[in-house]
ZAMAR-126642 format. One record per residue (C-alpha): residue number from 1; chain; x, y, z. Coordinates in nm, 3 decimals, always signed. Each point is the difference from the previous one (the first is absolute). Example, Ala and Ser with C-alpha at 12.3 -4.5 7.8 and 13.67 -1.06 7.14 Angstrom:
! ZAMAR-126642
SITE pos unit       x       y       z
SITE   1    A  +1.230  -0.450  +0.780
SITE   2    A  +0.137  +0.344  -0.066
END
This chain:
! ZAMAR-126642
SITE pos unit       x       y       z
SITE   1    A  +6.196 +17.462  +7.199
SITE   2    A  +0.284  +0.020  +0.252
SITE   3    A  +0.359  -0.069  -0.123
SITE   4    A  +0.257  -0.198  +0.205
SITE   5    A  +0.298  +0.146  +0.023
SITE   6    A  +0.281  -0.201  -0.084
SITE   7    A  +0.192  +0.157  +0.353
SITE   8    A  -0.293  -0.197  +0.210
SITE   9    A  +0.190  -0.201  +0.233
SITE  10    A  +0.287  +0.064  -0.119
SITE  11    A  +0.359  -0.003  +0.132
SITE  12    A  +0.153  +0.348  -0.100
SITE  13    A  +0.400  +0.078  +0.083
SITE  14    A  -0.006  +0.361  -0.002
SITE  15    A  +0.355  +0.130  -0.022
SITE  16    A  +0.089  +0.377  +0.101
SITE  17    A  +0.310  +0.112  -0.128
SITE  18    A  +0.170  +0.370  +0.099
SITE  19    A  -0.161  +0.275  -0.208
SITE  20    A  -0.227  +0.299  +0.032
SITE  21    A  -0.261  -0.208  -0.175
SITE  22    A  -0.048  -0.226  +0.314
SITE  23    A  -0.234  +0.234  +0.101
SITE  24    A  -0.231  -0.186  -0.299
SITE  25    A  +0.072  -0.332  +0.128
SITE  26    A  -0.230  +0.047  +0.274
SITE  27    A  -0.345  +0.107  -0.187
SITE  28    A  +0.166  -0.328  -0.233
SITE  29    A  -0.027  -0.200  +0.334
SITE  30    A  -0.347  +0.132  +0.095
SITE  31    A  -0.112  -0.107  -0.387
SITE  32    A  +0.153  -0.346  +0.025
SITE  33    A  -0.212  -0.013  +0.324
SITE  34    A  -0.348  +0.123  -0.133
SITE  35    A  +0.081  -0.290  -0.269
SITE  36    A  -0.034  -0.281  +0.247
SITE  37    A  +0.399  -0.039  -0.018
SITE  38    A  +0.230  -0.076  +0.301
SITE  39    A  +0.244  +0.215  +0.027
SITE  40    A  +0.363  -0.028  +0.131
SITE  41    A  +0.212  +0.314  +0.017
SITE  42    A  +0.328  -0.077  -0.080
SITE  43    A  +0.252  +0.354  +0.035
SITE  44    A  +0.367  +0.030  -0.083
SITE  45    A  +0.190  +0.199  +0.261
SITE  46    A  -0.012  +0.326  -0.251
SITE  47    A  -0.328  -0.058  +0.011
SITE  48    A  -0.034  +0.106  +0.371
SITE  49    A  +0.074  +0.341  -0.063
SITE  50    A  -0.264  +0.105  -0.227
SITE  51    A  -0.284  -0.211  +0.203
SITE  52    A  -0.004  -0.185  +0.325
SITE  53    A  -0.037  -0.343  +0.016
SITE  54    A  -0.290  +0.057  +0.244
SITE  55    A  -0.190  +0.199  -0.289
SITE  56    A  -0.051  -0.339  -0.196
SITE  57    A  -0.063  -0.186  +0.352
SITE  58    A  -0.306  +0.186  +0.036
SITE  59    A  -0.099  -0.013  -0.355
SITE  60    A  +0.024  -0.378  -0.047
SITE  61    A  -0.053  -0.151  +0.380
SITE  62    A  +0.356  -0.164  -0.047
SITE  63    A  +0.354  +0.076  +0.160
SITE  64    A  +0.210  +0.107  -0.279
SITE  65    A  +0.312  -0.195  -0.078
SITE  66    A  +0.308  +0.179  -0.056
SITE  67    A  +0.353  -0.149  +0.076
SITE  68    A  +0.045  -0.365  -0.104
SITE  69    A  +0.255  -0.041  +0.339
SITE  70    A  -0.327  +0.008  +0.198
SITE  71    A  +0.105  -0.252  +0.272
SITE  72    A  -0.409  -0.118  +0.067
SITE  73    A  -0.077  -0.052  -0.403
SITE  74    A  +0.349  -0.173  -0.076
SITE  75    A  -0.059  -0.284  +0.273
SITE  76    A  -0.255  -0.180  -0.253
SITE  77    A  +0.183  +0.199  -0.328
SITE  78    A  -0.264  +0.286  -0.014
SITE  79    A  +0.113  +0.107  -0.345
SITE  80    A  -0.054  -0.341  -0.161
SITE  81    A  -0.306  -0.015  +0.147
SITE  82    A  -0.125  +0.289  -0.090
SITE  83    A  +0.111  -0.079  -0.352
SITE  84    A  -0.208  -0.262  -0.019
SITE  85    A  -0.265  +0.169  +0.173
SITE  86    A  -0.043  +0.247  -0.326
SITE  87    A  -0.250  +0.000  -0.265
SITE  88    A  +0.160  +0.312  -0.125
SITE  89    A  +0.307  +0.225  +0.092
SITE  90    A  -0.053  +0.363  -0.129
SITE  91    A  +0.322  +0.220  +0.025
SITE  92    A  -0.206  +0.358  +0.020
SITE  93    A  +0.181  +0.289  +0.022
SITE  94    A  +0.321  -0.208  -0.162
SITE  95    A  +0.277  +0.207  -0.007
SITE  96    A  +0.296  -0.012  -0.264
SITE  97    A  +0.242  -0.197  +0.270
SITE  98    A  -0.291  -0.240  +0.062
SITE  99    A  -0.062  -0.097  -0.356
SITE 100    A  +0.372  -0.028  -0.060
SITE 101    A  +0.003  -0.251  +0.273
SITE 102    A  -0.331  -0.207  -0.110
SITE 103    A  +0.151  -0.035  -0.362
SITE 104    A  +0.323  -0.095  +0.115
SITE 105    A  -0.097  -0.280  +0.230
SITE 106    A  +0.183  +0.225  +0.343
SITE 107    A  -0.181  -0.061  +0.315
SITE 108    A  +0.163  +0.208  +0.239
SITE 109    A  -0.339  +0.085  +0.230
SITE 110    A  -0.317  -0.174  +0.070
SITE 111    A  -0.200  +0.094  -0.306
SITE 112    A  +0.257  -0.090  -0.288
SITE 113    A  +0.043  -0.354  +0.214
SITE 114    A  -0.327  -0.037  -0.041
SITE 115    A  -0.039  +0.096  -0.381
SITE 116    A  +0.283  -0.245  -0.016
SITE 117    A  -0.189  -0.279  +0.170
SITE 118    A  -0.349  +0.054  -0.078
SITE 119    A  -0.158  -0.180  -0.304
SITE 120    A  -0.313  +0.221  -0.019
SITE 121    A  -0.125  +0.257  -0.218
SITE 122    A  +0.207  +0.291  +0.036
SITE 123    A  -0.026  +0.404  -0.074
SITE 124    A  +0.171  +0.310  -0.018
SITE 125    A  -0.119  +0.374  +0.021
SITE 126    A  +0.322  +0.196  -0.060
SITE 127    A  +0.047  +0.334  +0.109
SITE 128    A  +0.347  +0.185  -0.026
SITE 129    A  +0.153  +0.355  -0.153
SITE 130    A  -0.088  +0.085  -0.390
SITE 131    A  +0.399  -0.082  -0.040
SITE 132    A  +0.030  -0.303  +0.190
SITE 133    A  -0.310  -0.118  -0.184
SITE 134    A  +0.196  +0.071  -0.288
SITE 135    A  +0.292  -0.116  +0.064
SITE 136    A  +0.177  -0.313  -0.246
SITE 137    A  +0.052  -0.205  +0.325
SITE 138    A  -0.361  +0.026  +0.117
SITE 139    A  -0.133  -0.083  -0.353
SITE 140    A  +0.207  -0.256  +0.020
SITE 141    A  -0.145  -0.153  +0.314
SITE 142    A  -0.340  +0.045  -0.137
SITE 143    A  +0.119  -0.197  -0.268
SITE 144    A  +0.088  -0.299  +0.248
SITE 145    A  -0.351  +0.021  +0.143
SITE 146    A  -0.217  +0.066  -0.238
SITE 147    A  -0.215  -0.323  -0.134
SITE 148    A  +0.091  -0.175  +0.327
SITE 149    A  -0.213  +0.249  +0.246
SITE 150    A  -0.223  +0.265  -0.055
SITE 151    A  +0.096  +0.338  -0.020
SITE 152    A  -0.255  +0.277  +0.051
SITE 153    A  +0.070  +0.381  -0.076
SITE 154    A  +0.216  +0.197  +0.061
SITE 155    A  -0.236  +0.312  -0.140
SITE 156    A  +0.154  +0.363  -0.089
SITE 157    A  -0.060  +0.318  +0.177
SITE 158    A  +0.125  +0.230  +0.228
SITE 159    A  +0.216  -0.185  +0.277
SITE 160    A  +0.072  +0.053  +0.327
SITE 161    A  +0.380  +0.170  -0.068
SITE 162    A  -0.204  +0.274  -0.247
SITE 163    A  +0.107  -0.251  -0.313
SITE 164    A  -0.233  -0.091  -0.242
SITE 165    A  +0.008  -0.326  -0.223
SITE 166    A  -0.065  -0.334  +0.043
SITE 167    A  +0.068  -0.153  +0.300
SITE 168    A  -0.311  +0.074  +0.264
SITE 169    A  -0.128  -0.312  +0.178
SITE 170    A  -0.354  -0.112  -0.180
SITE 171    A  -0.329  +0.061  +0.267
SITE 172    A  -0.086  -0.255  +0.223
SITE 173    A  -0.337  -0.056  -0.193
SITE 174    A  +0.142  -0.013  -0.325
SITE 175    A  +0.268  -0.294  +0.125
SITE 176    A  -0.296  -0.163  +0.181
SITE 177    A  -0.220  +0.006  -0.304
SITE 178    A  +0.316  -0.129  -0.243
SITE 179    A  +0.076  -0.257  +0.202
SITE 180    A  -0.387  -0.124  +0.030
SITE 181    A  +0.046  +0.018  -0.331
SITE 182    A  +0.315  -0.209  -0.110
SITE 183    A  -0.044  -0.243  +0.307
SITE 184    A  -0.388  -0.076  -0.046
SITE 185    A  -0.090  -0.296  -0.207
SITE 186    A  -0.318  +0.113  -0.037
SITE 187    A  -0.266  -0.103  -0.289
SITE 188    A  +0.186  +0.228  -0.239
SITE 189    A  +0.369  -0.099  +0.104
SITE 190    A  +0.150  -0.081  -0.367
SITE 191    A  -0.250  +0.241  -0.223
SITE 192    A  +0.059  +0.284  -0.221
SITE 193    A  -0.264  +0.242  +0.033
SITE 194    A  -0.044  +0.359  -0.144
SITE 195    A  -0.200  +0.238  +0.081
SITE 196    A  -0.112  +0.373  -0.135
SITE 197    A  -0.132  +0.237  +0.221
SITE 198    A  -0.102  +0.423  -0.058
SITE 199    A  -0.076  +0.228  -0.238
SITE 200    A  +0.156  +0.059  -0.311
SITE 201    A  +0.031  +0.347  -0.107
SITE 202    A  -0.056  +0.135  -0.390
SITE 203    A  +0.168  +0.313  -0.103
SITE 204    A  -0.208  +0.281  -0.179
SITE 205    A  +0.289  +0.256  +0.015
SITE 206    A  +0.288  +0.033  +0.247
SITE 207    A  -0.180  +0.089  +0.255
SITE 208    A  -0.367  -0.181  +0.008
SITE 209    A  -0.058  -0.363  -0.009
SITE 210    A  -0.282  -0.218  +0.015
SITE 211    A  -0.038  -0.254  +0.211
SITE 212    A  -0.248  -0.181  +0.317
SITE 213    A  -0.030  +0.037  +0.352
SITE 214    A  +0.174  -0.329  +0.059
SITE 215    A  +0.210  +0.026  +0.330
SITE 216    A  +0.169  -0.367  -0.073
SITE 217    A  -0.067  -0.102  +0.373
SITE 218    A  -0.153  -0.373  -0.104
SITE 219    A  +0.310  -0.052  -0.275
SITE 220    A  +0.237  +0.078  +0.310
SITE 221    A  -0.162  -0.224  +0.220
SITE 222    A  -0.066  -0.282  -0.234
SITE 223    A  +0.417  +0.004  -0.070
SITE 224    A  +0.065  +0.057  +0.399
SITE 225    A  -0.237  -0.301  +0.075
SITE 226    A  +0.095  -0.226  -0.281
SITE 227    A  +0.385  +0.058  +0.108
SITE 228    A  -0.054  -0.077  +0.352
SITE 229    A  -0.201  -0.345  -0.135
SITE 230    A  +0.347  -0.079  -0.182
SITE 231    A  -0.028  +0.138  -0.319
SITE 232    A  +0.254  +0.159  -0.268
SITE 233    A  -0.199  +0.309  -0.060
SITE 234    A  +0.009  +0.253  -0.239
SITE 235    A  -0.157  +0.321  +0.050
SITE 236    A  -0.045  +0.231  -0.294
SITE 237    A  -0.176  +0.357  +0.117
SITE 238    A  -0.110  +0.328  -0.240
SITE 239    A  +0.051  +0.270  +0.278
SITE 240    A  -0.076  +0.004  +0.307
SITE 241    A  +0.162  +0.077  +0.396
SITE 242    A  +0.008  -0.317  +0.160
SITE 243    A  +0.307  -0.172  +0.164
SITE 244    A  +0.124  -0.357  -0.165
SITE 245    A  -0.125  -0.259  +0.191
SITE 246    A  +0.333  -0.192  +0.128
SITE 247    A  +0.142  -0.278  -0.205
SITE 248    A  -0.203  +0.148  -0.338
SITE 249    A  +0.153  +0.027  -0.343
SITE 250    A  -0.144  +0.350  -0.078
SITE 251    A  -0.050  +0.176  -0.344
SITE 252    A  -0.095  +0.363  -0.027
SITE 253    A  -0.175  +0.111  -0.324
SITE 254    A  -0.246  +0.280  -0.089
SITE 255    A  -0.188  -0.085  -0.355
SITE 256    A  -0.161  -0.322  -0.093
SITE 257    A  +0.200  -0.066  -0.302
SITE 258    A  +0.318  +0.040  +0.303
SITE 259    A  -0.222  -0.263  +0.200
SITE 260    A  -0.050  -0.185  -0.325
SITE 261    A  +0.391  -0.033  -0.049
SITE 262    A  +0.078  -0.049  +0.364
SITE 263    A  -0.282  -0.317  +0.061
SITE 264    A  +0.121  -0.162  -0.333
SITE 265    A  +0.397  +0.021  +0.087
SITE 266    A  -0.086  -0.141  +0.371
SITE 267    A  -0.244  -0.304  -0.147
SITE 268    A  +0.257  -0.265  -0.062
SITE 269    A  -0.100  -0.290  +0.242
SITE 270    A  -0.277  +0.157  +0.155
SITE 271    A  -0.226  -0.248  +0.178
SITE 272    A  -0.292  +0.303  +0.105
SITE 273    A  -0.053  +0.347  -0.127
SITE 274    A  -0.273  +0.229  +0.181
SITE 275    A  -0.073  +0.292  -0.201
SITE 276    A  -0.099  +0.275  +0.333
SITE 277    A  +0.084  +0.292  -0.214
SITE 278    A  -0.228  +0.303  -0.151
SITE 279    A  +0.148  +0.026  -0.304
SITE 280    A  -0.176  +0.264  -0.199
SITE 281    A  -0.171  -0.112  -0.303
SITE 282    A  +0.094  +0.260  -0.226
SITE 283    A  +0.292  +0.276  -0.058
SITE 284    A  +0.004  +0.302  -0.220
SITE 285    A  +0.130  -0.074  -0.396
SITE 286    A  +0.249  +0.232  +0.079
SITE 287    A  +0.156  +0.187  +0.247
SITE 288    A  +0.060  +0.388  +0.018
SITE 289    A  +0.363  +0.072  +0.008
SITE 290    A  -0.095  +0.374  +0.178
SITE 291    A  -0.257  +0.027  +0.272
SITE 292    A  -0.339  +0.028  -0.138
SITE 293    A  -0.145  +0.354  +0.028
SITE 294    A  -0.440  +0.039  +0.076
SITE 295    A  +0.051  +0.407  -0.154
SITE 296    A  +0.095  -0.155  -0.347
SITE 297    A  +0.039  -0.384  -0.022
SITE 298    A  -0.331  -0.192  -0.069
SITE 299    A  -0.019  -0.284  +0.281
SITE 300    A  -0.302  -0.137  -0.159
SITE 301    A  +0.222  -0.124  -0.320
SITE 302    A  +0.223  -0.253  +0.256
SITE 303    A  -0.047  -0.305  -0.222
SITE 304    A  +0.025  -0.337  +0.204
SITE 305    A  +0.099  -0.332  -0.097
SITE 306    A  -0.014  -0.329  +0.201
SITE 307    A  +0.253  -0.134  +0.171
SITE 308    A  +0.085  -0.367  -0.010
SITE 309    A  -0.163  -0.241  +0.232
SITE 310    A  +0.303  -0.127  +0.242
SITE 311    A  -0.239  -0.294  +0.166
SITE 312    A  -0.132  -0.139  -0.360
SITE 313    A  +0.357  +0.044  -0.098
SITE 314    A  +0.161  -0.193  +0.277
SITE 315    A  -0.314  -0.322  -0.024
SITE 316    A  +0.018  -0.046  -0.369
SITE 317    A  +0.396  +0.036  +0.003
SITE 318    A  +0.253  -0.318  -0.079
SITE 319    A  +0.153  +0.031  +0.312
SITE 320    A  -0.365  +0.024  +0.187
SITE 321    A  +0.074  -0.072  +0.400
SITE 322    A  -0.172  -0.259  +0.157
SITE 323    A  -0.272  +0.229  +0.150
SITE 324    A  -0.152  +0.324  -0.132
SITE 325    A  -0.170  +0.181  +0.258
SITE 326    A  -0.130  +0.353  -0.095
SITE 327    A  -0.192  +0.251  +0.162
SITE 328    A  -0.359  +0.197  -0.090
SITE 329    A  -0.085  +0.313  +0.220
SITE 330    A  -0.337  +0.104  -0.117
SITE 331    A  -0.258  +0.282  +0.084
SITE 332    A  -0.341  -0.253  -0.115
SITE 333    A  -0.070  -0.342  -0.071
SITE 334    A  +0.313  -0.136  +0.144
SITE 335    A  -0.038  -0.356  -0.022
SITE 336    A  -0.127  +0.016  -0.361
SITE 337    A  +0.227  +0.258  -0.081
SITE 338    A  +0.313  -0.252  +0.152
SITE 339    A  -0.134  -0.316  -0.154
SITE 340    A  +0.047  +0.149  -0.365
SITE 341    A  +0.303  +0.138  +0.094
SITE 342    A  +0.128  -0.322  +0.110
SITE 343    A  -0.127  -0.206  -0.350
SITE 344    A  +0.092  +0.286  -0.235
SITE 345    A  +0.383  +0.059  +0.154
SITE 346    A  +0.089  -0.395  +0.043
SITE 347    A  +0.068  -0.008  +0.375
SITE 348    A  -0.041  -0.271  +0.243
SITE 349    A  -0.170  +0.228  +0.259
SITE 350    A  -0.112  +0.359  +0.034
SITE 351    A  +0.006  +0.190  +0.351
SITE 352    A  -0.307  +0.228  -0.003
SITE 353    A  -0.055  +0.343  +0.222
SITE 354    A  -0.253  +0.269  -0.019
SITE 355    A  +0.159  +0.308  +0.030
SITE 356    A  -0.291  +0.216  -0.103
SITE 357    A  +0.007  +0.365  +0.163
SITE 358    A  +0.358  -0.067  +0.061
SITE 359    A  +0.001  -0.016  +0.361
SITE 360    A  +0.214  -0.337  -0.038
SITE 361    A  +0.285  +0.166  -0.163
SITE 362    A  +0.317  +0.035  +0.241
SITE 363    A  -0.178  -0.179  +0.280
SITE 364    A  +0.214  -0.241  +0.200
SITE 365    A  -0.351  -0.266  +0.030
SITE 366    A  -0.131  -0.155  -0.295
SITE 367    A  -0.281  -0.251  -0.087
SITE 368    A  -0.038  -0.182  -0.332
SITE 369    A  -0.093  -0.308  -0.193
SITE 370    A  +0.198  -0.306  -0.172
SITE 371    A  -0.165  -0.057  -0.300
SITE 372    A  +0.069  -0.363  -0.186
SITE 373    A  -0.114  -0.124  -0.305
SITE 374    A  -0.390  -0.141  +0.117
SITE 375    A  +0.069  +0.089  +0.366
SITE 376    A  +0.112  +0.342  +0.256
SITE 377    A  +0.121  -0.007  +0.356
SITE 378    A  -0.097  +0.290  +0.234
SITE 379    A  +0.310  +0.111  +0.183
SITE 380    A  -0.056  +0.131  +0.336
SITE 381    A  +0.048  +0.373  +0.010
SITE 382    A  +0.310  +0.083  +0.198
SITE 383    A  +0.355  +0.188  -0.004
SITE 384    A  +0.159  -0.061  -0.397
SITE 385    A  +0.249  -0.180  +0.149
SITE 386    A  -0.245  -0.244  +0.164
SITE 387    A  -0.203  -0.060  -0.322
SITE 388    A  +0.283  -0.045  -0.190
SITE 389    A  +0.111  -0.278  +0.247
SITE 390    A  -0.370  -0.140  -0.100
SITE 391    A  +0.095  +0.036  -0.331
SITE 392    A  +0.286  -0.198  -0.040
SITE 393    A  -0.139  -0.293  +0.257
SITE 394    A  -0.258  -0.041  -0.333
SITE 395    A  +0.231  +0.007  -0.220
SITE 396    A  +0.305  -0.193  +0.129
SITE 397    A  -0.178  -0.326  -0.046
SITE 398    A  -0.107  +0.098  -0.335
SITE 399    A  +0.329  +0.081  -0.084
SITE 400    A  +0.156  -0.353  +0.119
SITE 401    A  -0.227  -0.148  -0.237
SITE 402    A  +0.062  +0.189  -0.342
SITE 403    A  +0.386  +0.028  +0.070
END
């Protein structure tokens, strides 16, 4: 199934303003462009400096536009036209002086005139000092903006000037990917979903755990693909090293009674729940408060107990969301195996995998089953971000009809 992106066609403003973090504008361009989005440069004067204007000329195939006084564009009012040319005007980097001009209505150059006159969708990426990120004034312009555009970023890190805090542009992907996000009325523009995704890991002692061979890939890029298809998402993870996909609420927990918590606090007004994570079945009665010695401790005597069933708990719950969807990675009789699952836990569907010998486990391709009550659907093996798009065009329909 092939997405598309909400940038198709597209009318992008792409305004440059003067900081080091132009130099991120340009892969920004580039990514706009591989989106299907037309893009037109737009530079303050500052702007110059860090990047020519050429730079963007040969990234986009169009002249950039930088002084409003242009004698050629004001004969037929170039700015107004270009304002109304605009699907969206993104502001990326967009410096402390520029933001205090967009929330203050000033229009002294060519891109605040056109913030001023455009009635689009509109974005900022801001990038500035730690300090000046910090400072009451700038808050205070974010203030202004905020709820009338969108504001992406800034992250924290180490900055340009050796600082480190919050105040680094966000990546061009990441802004790309939000934006997708927030601007996409896609099938699941409106919904609440939540997702787990991992391991969880059960203390013995301070030092050993048990736990699964989960990598959380398929959680990750169930959230990343149900964002991008407009969706409030949720992602709650047990541990595992994988970036947050942009524009996802993300959760960190290790055991399954902190999963447990975490899904039940994030279920008010959930309209689908998928269940991707290994959570282990079971956890030792009690935990060793000193690291468990082989020489003189007698591992045999670890007493388990079971730990709740999250899934069940979620389906049979008050608050039950309108979809439960879990998961059943098996070594033998997988269908049979995810049929009971599916009757015995309550859940609307069951995504089925065979992951016996265990060659499936961090893999970046997947293949697997959607199992209904009375009826499965075979989805085509691919990347876990493509099945997952398969996934949801099943169950967005389904979803409009029980919500």
């Amino acid at each position: 199934m092939t997405q598309t992106s909400w940038f198709q066609n597209k009318h992008v403003v792409l305004g440059v303003t003067g900081g080091i973090a132009c130099y991120k504008a340009c892969e920004l361009a580039r990514e706009l462009g591989r989106r299907g989005a037309i893009v037109q440069v737009v530079m303050t004067e500052a702007a110059t400096a860090f990047v020519s204007a050429l730079t963007f000329q040969a990234l986009t195939g169009r002249e950039v536009k930088v002084s409003m006084l242009d004698p050629k564009a004001e004969a037929g009012m170039g700015h107004i036209e270009l304002a109304r040319w605009a699907d969206l005007i993104l502001v990326a980097p967009c410096t402390a002086n520029t933001m205090a001009l967009l929330a203050q209505g000033q229009a002294p150059d060519l891109l605040s005139t056109l913030w001023a006159a455009a009635a689009c969708e509109k974005a900022i990426a801001p990038a500035m000092n730690q300090q000046m990120w910090k400072h009451p004034e700038t808050q205070a312009n974010l203030e202004r903006l905020e709820g009338k555009v969108q504001i992406i970023g800034p992250d924290s890190g180490i900055q340009a000037c050796g600082d480190v805090g919050s105040g680094r542009m966000s990546e061009a992907l990441d802004i790309a990917n939000t934006l997708e996000a927030t601007l996409n009325r896609g099938p699941l523009a409106g919904r609440r979903v939540v997702i787990t995704a991992g391991p969880t890991h059960e203390p013995v002692d301070p030092v050993r755990y048990l736990g699964n061979r989960s990598s959380g890939k398929m959680g990750f890029a169930l959230a990343e693909v149900a964002n991008r298809l407009g969706a409030t998402v949720t992602l709650i993870t047990g541990p595992v090293h994988l970036e947050t996909p942009a524009g996802v609420n993300r959760i960190d927990v290790e055991t399954a009674g902190d999963m447990h918590t975490a899904v039940h606090s994030a279920l008010d007004q959930v309209d689908l729940f998928i269940g991707a994570a290994a959570v282990c079945d079971m956890r030792p009665a009690s935990v060793s408060k000193q690291k468990l010695k082989k020489s003189k401790d007698d591992l045999s005597q670890i007493t388990l107990t079971e730990n709740i069933d999250i899934i069940h708990s979620v389906a049979t719950c008050p608050d039950r969301p309108g979809l439960v969807i879990g998961f059943a990675a098996e070594t033998e009789s997988v269908l049979e195996h995810a049929r009971q699952k599916l009757i015995a836990k309550s859940l609307d569907a069951i995504i089925a995998n065979c992951v016996a010998g265990g060659e499936i486990f961090g893999q970046d391709v997947t293949e697997a089953i959607l199992v209904f009550s009375g009826s499965e659907q075979k989805l085509v093996p691919g990347t876990k971000s493509e099945v997952s798009q398969e996934i949801f065009a099943t169950l967005s329909p389904l979803l409009a009809k029980r919500i």
